[in-house]
C-alpha positions, 0 to 999 in steps of 0.5 A: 467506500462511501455509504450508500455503496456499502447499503448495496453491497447489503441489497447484495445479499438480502437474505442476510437479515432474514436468516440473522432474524432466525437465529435469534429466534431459534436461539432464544436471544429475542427476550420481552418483559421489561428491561434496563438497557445499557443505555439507561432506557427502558424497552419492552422486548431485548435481543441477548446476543450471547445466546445467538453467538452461545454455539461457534457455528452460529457465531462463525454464520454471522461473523462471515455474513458481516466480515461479507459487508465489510471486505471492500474497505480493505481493513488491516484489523477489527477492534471491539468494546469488550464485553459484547463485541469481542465473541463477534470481533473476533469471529468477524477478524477470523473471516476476515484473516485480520488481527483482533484486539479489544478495549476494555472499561478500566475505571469507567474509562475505555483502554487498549490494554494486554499489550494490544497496539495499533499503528499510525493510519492502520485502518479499523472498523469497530464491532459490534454485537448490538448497537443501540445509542452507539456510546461504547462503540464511539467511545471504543473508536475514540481509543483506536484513533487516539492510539493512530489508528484510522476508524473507517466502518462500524459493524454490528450483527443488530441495529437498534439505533432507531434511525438516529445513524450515531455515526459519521463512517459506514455503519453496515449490519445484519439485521435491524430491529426497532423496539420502542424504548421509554426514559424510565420517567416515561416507562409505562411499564414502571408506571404499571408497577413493573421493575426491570430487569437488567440482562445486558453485559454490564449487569 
């Protein structure tokens, strides 16, 4: 399915990133300060989404609504990078009625470990809670098609990749959000005398 499908698929159902912005709001997961983000950039403002994804019934709302966009590929099982993803992997494979499996850094490396495999031409989307740069998840891409596996879609609950589309397969979310984000030379929040915090999974 070609991209400009899957963006009408989400026209389809406009009030999923409404009610996605919702409940980050009401479940405390829109932070601002100044913050250190995976990515090395510094941002003003942060979505944790471990506290939108803290109550199963959140989690559950959000996997359905993104396991909604992706359906129409037909996907045989949802790998996601631990540890951001796999709470939504997992919800968004339960949708789906679809195995899960996650990959996991060992040595600063991405590995299919705990006896997960993936077979030749088994067709995969990567999950994702957040996606900013896209690192992790082409680096989790990376991993299921070098185990055979074919990639065919990336989702995320929320895209903060500014427009920069990291990907070249569909890339449907719930929710897009563009807070500006400074490299840490060019901070004006350091350069106020600001330390940032580092809230994310890799902290």
């Amino acid at each position: 399915m070609k991209r400009a499908e899957l963006e009408t698929l989400a026209a389809a159902v406009p009030d999923a990133g409404e009610e996605t912005l919702g409940l980050l709001r009401s479940s405390g997961a829109l932070l601002d300060g100044h913050f250190l983000l995976s990515s090395g950039l510094h941002s003003p403002r942060y979505v944790q989404c471990a506290k939108l994804l803290e109550l199963p019934v959140r989690a559950r709302r959000v996997g359905e609504r993104l396991a909604a966009l992706l359906r129409p590929l037909q996907l045989d099982s949802i790998v996601s990078p631990a540890l951001g993803g796999v709470i939504i992997g997992h919800e968004v494979a339960s949708a789906l009625d679809v195995p899960f499996r996650f990959v996991e850094r060992r040595d600063g490396a991405m590995e299919l470990r705990r006896g997960f495999a993936l077979r030749n031409g088994e067709r995969v989307a990567v999950v994702e809670d957040v996606v900013t740069t896209g690192k992790s998840t082409l680096e989790a891409a990376a991993v299921a098609s070098g185990h055979g596996a074919e990639v065919v879609a990336v989702g995320a609950i929320l895209d903060r990749s500014g427009g920069r589309r990291p990907f070249t397969v569909p890339f449907p979310s719930l929710l897009t959000l563009d807070f500006p984000t400074w490299a840490a030379a060019e901070c004006p929040l350091c350069a106020a005398g600001g330390k940032p915090e580092k809230p994310g999974s890799r902290a």
